[in-house]
PAPAZA-986611 format. One record per residue (C-alpha): residue in one letter; x, y, z. Coordinates in steps of 0.001 Angstrom, whole numbers, padded with zeros to 6 digits, always signed. Example, Ala and Ser with C-alpha at 12.3 -4.5 7.8 and 13.67 -1.06 7.14 Angstrom:
A+012300-004500+007800/S+013670-001060+007140/
end
This chain:
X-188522+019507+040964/X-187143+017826+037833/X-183384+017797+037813/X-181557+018216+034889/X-178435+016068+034334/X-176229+016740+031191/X-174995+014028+029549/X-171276+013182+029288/X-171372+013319+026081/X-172557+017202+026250/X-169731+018082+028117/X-167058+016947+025731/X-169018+018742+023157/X-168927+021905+024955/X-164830+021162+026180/X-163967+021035+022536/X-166066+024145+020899/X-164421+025847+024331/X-160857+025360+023320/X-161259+025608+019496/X-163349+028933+019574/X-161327+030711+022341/X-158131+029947+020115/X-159396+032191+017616/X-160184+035059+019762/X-158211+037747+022144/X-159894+041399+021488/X-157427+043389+024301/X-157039+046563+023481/X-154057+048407+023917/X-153274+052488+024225/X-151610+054285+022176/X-147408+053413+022871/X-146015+055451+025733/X-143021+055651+023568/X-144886+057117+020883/X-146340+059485+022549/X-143497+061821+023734/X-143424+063186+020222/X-147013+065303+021038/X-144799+067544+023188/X-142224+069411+021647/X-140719+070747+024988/X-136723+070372+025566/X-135698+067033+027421/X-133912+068251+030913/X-131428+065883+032533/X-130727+065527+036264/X-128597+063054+038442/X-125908+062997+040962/X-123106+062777+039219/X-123255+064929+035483/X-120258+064642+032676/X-120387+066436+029320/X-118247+064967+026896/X-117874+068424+024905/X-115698+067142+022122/X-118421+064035+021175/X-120825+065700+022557/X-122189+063156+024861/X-123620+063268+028691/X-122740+060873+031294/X-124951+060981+034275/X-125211+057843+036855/X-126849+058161+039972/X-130849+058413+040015/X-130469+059792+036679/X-134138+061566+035052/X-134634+062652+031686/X-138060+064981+031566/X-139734+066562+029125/X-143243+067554+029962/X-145365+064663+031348/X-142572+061931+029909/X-139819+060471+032402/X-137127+058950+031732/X-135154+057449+034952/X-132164+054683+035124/X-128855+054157+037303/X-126655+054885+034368/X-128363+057315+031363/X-125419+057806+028329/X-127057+060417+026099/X-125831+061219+022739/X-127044+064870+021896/X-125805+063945+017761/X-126942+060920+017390/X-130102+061882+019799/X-130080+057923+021535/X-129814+057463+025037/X-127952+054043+026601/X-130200+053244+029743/X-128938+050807+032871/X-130298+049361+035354/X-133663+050216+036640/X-134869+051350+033842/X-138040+053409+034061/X-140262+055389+031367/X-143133+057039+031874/X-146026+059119+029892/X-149174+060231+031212/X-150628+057266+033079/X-148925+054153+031235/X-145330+053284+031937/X-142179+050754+031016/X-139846+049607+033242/X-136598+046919+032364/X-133234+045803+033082/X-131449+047966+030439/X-131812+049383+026906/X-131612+052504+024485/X-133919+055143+023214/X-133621+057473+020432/X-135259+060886+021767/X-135836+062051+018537/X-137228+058997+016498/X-138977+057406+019528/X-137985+054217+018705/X-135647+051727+020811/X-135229+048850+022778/X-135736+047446+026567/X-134398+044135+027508/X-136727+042346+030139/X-139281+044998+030363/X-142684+044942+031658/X-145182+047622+030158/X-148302+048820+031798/X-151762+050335+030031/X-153371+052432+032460/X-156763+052636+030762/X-157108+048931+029585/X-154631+047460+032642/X-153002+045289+030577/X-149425+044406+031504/X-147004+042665+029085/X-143836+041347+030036/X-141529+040750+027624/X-137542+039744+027067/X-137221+041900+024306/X-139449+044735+023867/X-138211+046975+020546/X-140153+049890+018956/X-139234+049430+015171/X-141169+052469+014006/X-143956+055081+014477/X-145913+052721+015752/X-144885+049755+015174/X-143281+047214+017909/X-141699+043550+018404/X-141628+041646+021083/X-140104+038519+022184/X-140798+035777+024613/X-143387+037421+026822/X-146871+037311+028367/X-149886+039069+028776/X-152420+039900+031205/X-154623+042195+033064/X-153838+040292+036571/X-152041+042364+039127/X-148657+040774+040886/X-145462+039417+039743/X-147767+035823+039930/X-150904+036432+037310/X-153932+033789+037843/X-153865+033872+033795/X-151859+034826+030929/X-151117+034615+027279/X-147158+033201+026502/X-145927+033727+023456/X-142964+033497+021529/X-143100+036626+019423/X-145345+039166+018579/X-145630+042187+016392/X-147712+044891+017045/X-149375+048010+014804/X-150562+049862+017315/X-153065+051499+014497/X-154196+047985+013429/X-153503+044437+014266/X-151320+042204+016581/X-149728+038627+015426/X-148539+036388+017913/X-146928+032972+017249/X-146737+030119+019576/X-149584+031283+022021/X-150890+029616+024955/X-153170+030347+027819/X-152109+029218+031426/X-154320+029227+034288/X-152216+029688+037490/X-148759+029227+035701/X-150815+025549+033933/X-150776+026069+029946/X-154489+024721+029259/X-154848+025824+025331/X-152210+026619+022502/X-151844+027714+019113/X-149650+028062+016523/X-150669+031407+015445/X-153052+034285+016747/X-154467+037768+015246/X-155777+040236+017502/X-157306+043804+017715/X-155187+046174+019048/X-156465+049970+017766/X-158201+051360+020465/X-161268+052306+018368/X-164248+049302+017525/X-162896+046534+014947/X-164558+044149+013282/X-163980+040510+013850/X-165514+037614+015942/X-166133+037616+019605/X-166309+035268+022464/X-169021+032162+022050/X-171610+031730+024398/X-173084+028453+025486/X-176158+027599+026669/X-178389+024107+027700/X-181820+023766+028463/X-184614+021153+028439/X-186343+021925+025956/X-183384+023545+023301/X-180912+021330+024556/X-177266+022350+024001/X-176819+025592+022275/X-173712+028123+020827/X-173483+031375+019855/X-170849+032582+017450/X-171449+036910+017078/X-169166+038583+014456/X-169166+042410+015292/X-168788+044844+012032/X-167446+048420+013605/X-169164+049811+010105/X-168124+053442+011258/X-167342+055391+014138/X-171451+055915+014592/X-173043+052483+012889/X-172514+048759+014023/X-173789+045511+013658/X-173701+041930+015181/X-174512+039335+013432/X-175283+035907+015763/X-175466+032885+014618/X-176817+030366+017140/X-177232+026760+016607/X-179407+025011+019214/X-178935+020972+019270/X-183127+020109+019466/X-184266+023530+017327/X-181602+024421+015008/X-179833+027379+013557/X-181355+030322+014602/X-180176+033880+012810/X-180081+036764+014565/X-179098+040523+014226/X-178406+043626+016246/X-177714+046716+014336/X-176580+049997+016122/X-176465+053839+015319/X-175511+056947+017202/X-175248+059851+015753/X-175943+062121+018503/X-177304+062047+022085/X-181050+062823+020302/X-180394+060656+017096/X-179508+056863+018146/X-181469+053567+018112/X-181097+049850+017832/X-182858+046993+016341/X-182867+043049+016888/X-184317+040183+014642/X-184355+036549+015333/X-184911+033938+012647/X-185745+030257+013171/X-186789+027443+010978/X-187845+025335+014016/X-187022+021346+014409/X-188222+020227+017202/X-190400+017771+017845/X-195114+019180+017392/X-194947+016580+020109/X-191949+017510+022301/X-193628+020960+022109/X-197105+020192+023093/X-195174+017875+026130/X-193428+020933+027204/X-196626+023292+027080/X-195924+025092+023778/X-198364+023051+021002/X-197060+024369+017575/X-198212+027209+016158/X-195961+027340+013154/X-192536+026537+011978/X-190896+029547+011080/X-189933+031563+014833/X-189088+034813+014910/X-189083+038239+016663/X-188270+041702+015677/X-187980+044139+018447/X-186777+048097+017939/X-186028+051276+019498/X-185255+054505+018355/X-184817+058337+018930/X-184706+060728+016327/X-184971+064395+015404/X-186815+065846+012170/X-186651+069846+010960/X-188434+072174+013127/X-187235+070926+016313/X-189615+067957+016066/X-188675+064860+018455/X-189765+061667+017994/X-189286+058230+018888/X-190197+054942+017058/X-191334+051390+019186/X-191737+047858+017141/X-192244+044555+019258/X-193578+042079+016626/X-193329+038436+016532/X-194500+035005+015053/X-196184+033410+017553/X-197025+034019+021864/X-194904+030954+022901/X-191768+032380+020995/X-190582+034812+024129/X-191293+031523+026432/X-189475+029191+024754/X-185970+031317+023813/X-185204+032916+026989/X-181566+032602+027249/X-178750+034871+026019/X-179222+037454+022903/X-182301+035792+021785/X-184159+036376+025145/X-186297+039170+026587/X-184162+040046+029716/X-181224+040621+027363/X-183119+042612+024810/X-184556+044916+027493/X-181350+045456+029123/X-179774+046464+025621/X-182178+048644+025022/X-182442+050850+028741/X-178363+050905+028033/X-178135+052560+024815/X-182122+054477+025039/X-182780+054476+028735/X-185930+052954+027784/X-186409+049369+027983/X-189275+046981+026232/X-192936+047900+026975/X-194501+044852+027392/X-193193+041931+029449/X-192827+038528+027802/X-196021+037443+029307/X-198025+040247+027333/X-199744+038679+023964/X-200696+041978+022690/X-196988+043395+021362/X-197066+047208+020797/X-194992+049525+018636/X-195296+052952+018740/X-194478+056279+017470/X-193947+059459+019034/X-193699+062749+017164/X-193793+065835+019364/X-193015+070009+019035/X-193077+071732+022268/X-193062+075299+023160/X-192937+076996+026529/X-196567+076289+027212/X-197938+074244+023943/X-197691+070557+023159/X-198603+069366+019874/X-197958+065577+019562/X-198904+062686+016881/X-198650+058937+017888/X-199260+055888+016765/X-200153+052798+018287/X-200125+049109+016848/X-200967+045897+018699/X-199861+042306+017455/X-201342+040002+019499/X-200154+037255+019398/X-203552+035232+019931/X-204014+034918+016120/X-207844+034076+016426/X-208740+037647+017990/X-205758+039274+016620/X-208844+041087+013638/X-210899+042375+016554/X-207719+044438+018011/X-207798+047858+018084/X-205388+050176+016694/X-205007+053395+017004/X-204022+054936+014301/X-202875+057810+014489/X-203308+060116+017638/X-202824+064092+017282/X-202543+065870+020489/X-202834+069435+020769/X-202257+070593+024923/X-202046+074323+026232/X-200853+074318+029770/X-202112+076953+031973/X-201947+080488+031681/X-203412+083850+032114/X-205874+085475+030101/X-204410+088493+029226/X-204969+091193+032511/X-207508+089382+034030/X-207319+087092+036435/X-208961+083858+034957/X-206467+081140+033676/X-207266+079092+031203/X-206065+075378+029756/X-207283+073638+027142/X-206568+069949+025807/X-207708+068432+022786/X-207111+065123+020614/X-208302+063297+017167/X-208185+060177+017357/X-208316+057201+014798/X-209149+053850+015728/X-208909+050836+013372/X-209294+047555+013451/X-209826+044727+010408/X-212694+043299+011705/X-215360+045218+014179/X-217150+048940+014842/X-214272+051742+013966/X-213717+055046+013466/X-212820+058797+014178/X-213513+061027+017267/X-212493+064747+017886/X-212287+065701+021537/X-212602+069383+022473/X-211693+070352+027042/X-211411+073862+027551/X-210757+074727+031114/X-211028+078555+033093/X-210034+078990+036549/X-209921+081287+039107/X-206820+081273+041510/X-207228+083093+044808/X-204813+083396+047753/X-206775+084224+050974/X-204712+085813+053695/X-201259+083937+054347/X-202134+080410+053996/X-205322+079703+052276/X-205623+079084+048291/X-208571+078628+046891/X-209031+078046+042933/X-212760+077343+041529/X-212732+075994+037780/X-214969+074913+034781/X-214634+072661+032095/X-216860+072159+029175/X-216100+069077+026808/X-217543+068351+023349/X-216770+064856+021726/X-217513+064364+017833/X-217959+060779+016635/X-217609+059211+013059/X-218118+055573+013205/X-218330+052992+010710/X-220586+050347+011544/X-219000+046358+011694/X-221020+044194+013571/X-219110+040969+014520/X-219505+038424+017391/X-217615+040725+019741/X-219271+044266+018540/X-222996+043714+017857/X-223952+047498+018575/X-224594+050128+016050/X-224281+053479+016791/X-225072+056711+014304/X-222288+057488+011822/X-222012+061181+013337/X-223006+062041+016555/X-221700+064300+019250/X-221466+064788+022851/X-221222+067351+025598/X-220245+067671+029333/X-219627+070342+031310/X-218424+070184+034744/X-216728+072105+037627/X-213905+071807+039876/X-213301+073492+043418/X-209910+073342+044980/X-208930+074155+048356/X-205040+073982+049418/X-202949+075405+052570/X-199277+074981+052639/X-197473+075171+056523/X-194012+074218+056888/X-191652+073813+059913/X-187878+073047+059749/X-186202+071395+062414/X-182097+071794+063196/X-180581+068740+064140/X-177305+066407+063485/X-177691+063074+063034/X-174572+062075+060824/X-174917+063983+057477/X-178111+065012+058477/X-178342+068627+059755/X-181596+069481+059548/X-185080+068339+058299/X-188238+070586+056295/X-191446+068970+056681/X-194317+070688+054539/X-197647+069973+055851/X-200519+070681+052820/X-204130+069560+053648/X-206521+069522+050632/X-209684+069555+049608/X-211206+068891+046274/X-214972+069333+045066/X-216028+068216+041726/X-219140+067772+039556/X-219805+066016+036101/X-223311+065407+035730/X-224682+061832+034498/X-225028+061542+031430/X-226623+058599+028972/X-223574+057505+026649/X-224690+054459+025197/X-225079+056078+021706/X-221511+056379+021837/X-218540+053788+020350/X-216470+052626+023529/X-212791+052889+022648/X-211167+054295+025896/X-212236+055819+029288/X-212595+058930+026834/X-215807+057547+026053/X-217424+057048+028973/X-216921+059779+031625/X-218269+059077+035164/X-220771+061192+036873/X-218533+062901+039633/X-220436+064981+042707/X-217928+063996+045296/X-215461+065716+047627/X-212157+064578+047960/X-209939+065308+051574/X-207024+064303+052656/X-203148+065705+053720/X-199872+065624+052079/X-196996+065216+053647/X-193135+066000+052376/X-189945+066092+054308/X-186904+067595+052634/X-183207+066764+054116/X-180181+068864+054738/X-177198+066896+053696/X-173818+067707+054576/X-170805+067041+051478/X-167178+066943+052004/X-166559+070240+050121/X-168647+072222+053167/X-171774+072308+050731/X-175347+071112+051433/X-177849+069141+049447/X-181526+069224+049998/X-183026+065980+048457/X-186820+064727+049109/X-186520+062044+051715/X-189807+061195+052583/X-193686+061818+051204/X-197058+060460+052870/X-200379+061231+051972/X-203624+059933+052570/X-207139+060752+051060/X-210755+059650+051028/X-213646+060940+049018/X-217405+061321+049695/X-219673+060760+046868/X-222980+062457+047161/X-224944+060791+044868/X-224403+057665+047451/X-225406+059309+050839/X-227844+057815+051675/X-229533+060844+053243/X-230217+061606+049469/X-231745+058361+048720/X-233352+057831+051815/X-232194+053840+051464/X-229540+051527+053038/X-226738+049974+051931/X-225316+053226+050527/X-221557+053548+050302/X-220912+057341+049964/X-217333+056765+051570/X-214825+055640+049452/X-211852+053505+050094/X-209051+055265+052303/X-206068+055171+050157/X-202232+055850+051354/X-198838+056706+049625/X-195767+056085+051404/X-192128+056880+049695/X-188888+056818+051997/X-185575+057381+050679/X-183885+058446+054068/X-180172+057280+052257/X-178322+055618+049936/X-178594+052512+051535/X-182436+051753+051583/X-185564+053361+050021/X-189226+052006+050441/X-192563+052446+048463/X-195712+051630+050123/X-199544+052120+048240/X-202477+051023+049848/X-206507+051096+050330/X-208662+050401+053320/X-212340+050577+053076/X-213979+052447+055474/X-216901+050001+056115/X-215706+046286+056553/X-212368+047699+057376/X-211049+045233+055026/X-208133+046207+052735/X-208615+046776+048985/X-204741+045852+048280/X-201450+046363+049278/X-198158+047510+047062/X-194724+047081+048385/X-190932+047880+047414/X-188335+048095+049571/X-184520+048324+048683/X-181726+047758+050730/X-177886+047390+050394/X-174853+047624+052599/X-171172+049177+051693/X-169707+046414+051271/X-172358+045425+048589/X-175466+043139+049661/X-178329+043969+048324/X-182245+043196+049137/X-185028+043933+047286/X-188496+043006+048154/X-191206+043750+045790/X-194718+042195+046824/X-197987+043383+044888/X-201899+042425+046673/X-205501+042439+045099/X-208305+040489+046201/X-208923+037486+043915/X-206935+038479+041430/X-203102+039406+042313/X-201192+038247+045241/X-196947+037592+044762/X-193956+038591+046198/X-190600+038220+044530/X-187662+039009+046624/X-183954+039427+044984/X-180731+039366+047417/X-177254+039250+046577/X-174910+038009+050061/X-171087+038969+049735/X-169965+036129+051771/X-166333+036462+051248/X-164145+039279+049301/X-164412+037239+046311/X-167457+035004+046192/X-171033+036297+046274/X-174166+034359+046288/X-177562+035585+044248/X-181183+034336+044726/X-184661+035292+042772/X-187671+034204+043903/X-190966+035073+042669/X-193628+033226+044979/X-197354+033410+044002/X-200089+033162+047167/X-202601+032566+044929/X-201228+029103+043203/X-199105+028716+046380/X-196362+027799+044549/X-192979+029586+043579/X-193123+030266+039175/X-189767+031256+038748/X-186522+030517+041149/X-182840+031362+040362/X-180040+030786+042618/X-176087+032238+041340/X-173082+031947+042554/X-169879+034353+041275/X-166268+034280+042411/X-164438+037259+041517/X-160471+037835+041589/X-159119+041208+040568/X-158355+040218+036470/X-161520+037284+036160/X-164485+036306+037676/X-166611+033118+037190/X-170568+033057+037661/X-172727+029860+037461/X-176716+030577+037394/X-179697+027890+037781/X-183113+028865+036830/X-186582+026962+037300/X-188938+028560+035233/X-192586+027022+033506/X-190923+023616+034762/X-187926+024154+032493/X-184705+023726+033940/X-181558+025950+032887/X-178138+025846+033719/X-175279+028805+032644/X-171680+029419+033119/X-169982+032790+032610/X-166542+032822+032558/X-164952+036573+032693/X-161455+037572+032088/X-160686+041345+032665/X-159694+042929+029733/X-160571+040309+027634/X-163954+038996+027567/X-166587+036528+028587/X-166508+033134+027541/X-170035+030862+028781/
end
C-alpha cells in the first residue's frame, strides 16, 4: 500500500491558514441575558432572610443572613442584600447568586436595579444553560436593555474551575440582539495562549447570522492540499445559503453553493453546485485512472418537497454532472457524495438515489393527489449518463401518469374490484420511442370458510396500446407497427389460514410473546403469449407466462414490552418465511422429457429485532436440485450501552456479487474511540476501500483523525471540535 507522506512544507502551510483563519472566527451563541429577562414577569419581588430591617424613614431593607429576593422563576440570593424600594437598586455581598429559568450569575459582590435590570457583579461567572457557555469575568455590568460590558474575562463551554480551552480577553461589549467585540483575544489550550488578536467580532443573537465559518482542510494524492472558506448568508428566518470557496493546490479553485429553504414541514428543499476549471495535469489524470474528459468539473445535485393547490404533493430529484470520474475524484468534504447524501437525509429524510459508482444520474419528479382509495400520480424520469458515447441511446421517461384504485367492493355484492393503469412516454434522442397506455382491471372474490380458512379467487384482464416511432440505430435495429395493441388475461387463486398462540413469560422486559403462524398458497395463470411485435421498454412489456403454484409459511412474533410508567408496547420482533413454487409448464410429466425443473429455488426471509441492541436481516435461495445456493444477503447490527457498535453487511451471487463490508466503532476508554470500514471483495480478493479513525473526546472538544484507502488514493483528515464553537479540520 502506497504511503502518503506530507511534505514539511505542507504543514507550515496548513499551521499558518490554521491560526490566521481561526482568528477571524468565534460563532458562540449566547441566550438571551438572565438579567434581562426578569422584566417578562411582572410579579412583586418577595424578600426573605434571617435577620430583616426596614429603614421606614429612607425607605430601605436590610436583610443579611441567606438573604433571597424572588419574583417568579428569578432568584436573587447573597449574605448581605441592601434594597432601596425608591431608588429600586439592590447592594449585593458576598455570595452573590442570580438566577432565571435555567441560566444563572454568581460573584463576589455587586448591585442591581430591580426595575431597570441593569447593574453590576464584580468577579462573576455567568452560565448559558442552552448553549453551556460560561464566562468569567472581573467586571460584568449590564449598561442597558440589552446591552453589557465586560472586563478581563474568559470564555468557554468546558466544565470546572480548570477549562482545557478558553478565550481571554481584555474587554468585551456585548448586544445581546446583535454582535460581540472583544479586544485583546487569545485562545489557550490547557491554561497555554496558542493564538491572539488584537480585535474580534462575533455572533451573539441567538437566531442564524451571516458571516464566515470555520475552514476545513483537506490533502490527498491526487488534489493535494486543499481549504475551504464557507460564508453562511441567514437570508431570512426560512432561506439560507453557503457559499464555499475551495482552493485545491494541484486542481484549483473550485466554487461551490448550498442554498436552503423551509417553509413548512411539506415545503423545504436544498440544492448544491460545484464549479471547477480543472488544472491538473491530462497526464497526472490518466496516471491516477481518471484520463480527461474535459476541463470544466462540475455537479449539480437537488432535493425538494413541495405542495401545489388541490392538495397536490410533489417532490423534485436532479443529480447531473460533467463527467463519470467527477464523484471519484472529489470525495472529500462539501464537494463529496457522502456529505451531499448526508445533507440531504437531514433536512428531506431522503438521501441521493444513485451511489457515486452509478453513471446513469437520475432526477425525478413526483406529483401525486390521493384520496382514501385513489392514487393519481405524474412522474418524470431523466437519466444523464455519464458515458457520453451512449448517453443518445438512454431512455427517458417522460412523463409517467398513474391512475391506481385500491380495492373495494362493488356496491352490495360481494366481488371486489382494483384496477391500475399508466401512460407512459418514453424518449430518447437517438433509437425506437414512443407512447404506451396500459389498462389492469382486477375482480375478486373473498371467502372466509369456517374459522380459519380464506380463500379469494381473482381475474385480471390487461390491454396494452402502443405508439411507436420507428429509429433504427446500432443498438435498436427492430421495427415494430406504429399502433398496435395487446391483451392478457389471467387468474389468481389465493389460499391463506391465520393461527396464533401467545405465550406468558418474563424474561427481563419481556412478558410475553404472539407468534402468528399463516401458511399460504398461491395459484396463478397468464397464458404465453408472442410479444415480439411489441417495443421493450420495461418488464411492462414482456409479461411471463405464469401456471405455477406458489407454497410456503409465514411466520411473525410480536413482543410484550414492559415501560417504566406500568405500560406495555407490542413491537414486531421477529418474521420468517419461506416459499417455493411449482411451475407446471416444467413438470416434466407434461412434457414427457428430462431435465425439467418444475421446482423453483427455495427462498427464505429472516428479520430479528429482539432489542435495541442488535437486529439482523437474512435473504436467501437454495435450489432444490443441486442443493446449491442461489445467494446469500446479510445485515446484522449490534451495539452495547456504553456505545460500540458492529455492523456487518455481506451481499452473495454466483459470478457476479460477492463482498462484505463490516463497520465497528470500539470505545476503548471514556474518551477515545477507535473506528474501522472495511469493504472486502471475494471476487477480486482484495479489500477496495479501508478506513481506520481514531476520536478523543473531552466534555467541551473532541479531536478525530481519519485515513482512507480508496481506488489506490490515499487520504488523510483531521477534525478538530470545540463545543459550542465549531469544527476546525
Amino acid at each position: 500500500m502506497h504511503q502518503k507522506v506530507q511534505k514539511s512544507g505542507k504543514l507550515l502551510q496548513f499551521a499558518i491558514l490554521l491560526i490566521s483563519t481561526v482568528l477571524l472566527l468565534l460563532p458562540f451563541r449566547l441566550n438571551a441575558s438572565i438579567l434581562q429577562k426578569a422584566k417578562k414577569s411582572k410579579l412583586p419581588w418577595q424578600i426573605q432572610a434571617d435577620g430583616l430591617n426596614y429603614d421606614s424613614k429612607n425607605k430601605i431593607y436590610h436583610a443579611e443572613g441567606h438573604v433571597s429576593l424572588t419574583s417568579g422563576d428569578k432568584i436573587i440570593k447573597a449574605d448581605r442584600i441592601t434594597l432601596n424600594t425608591i431608588t429600586h437598586i439592590a447592594h449585593l455581598v458576598g455570595n452573590v447568586y442570580i438566577k432565571v429559568g435555567r441560566d444563572w450569575l454568581k460573584g463576589d459582590e455587586g448591585e442591581f436595579n430591580i426595575k431597570e435590570e441593569t447593574g453590576t457583579v464584580k468577579n462573576g461567572i455567568i452560565f448559558f444553560y442552552d448553549q453551556h457557555v460560561y464566562i468569567r469575568s472581573a467586571i460584568i455590568e449590564k449598561t442597558g436593555k440589552d446591552t453589557y460590558h465586560l472586563e478581563k474575562g474568559t470564555v468557554t463551554t468546558c466544565d470546572g474551575e480548570k477549562p482545557d480551552w478558553k478565550f481571554k480577553f481584555d474587554q468585551m461589549d456585548v448586544k445581546m440582539s446583535g454582535r460581540g467585540e472583544a479586544r485583546k483575544v487569545s485562545f489557550n489550550v490547557g491554561g497555554v495562549p496558542v493564538l491572539y488578536t488584537p480585535y474580534l467580532s462575533f455572533p451573539v443573537k441567538r437566531e442564524r447570522k451571516t458571516g464566515f465559518l470555520f475552514p476545513r482542510y483537506s490533502n490527498s494524492d491526487l488534489n493535494g492540499f486543499g481549504i475551504s472558506t464557507p460564508f453562511y448568508w441567514a437570508i431570512n428566518d426560512h432561506v439560507d445559503a453557503t457559499i464555499y470557496p475551495n482552493y485545491y493546490f494541484d486542481r484549483g479553485m473550485m466554487m461551490g453553493v448550498e442554498f436552503r429553504y423551509k417553509q413548512s414541514e411539506e415545503n423545504l428543499g436544498m440544492f448544491r453546485f460545484d464549479y471547477l476549471s480543472d488544472h491538473k495535469n491530462d497526464d497526472e489524470l490518466a496516471e491516477a485512472g481518471y484520463p480527461r474528459q474535459r476541463k470544466e468539473r462540475w455537479w449539480w445535485r437537488s432535493k425538494s418537497n413541495f405542495t401545489l393547490p388541490m392538495d397536490v404533493k410533489g417532490r423534485l430529484d436532479v443529480d447531473i454532472a460533467s463527467d463519470k470520474y467527477y464523484l471519484r475524484e472529489f470525495d472529500i468534504g462539501q464537494v463529496s457524495w457522502d456529505e451531499s447524501d448526508f445533507a440531504f437525509r437531514k433536512l428531506l429524510d431522503r438521501g441521493l438515489d444513485n451511489d457515486k459508482s452509478v453513471l446513469a444520474r437520475e432526477s425525478t419528479l413526483y406529483l401525486t393527489r390521493d384520496w382514501e382509495l385513489t392514487h393519481l400520480g405524474l412522474e418524470m424520469h431523466y437519466w444523464d449518463n455519464l458515458d457520453r458515447s451512449y448517453d443518445e441511446y438512454t431512455l427517458q421517461q417522460l412523463p409517467r401518469l398513474a391512475l391506481n384504485i385500491a380495492k373495494q367492493k362493488i356496491g352490495n355484492t360481494p366481488f371486489y374490484y382494483e384496477f391500475d393503469s399508466e401512460f407512459m412516454h418514453y424518449w430518447r434522442r437517438e433509437g425506437t420511442k414512443g407512447q404506451r397506455i396500459d389498462l389492469y382491471p382486477r375482480v375478486s372474490l373473498p371467502y372466509k370458510w369456517g374459522k380459519y380458512l380464506n380463500i379469494e379467487p381473482s381475474f385480471g384482464s390487461r390491454g396494452t396500446i402502443y405508439f411507436t416511432d420507428n429509429d433504427e440505430t446500432e443498438y435498436t435495429e427492430s421495427s415494430y407497427d406504429d399502433v398496435n395493441a395487446r391483451g392478457i388475461v389471467d387468474c389468481r387463486f389465493d389460499i391463506t389460514s391465520n393461527l396464533q398462540r401467545i405465550y406468558d413469560f418474563k424474561i427481563g422486559r419481556l412478558h410475553g410473546l404472539k407468534h402468528t403462524f399463516r401458511p399460504e398458497i398461491t395459484y396463478e395463470f397468464v397464458p404465453d403469449i408472442d410479444q415480439d411485435d411489441f417495443p421493450a421498454y420495461d418488464k411492462v412489456d414482456r409479461i411471463p407466462r405464469y401456471n405455477r403454484i406458489t407454497y410456503g409459511v409465514s411466520n411473525f412474533f410480536i413482543g410484550k414490552y414492559w415501560l417504566n410508567n406500568g405500560d406495555y408496547m407490542y413491537p414486531e420482533v421477529g418474521r420468517l418465511k419461506i416459499f417455493q413454487s411449482y411451475d407446471f409448464e416444467e413438470s416434466p410429466e407434461i412434457f414427457h422429457a428430462a431435465g425439467r425443473k418444475p421446482f423453483s429455488d427455495i427462498t427464505l426471509e429472516l428479520d430479528l429485532d429482539p432489542c435495541s441492541y442488535f437486529s439482523m436481516s437474512y435473504d436467501t435461495a437454495l435450489s432444490p436440485y443441486d442443493a446449491e445456493w442461489a445467494g446469500h444477503q446479510l445485515l446484522v447490527r449490534m451495539s452495547s450501552p456504553r456505545g460500540d457498535r458492529v455492523s456487518i453487511d455481506y451481499r452473495q451471487r454466483p459470478e457476479t456479487e460477492d463482498q462484505i463490508n463490516l463497520n465497528g466503532t470500539v470505545v476503548l476508554s471514556k474518551y477515545l474511540t477507535f473506528s474501522s470500514r472495511q469493504h472486502y471483495s471475494f471476487l477480486k480478493e482484495e479489500f477496495f476501500k479501508q478506513s481506520y479513525s481514531a476520536t478523543f473526546s473531552r466534555q467541551c472538544w473532541s479531536a478525530n483523525v481519519t485515513y482512507t484507502d480508496e481506488a489506490d488514493t490515499q487520504t488523510w483528515t483531521f477534525m478538530v471540535n470545540l463545543t459550542g464553537i465549531g469544527s476546525i479540520g
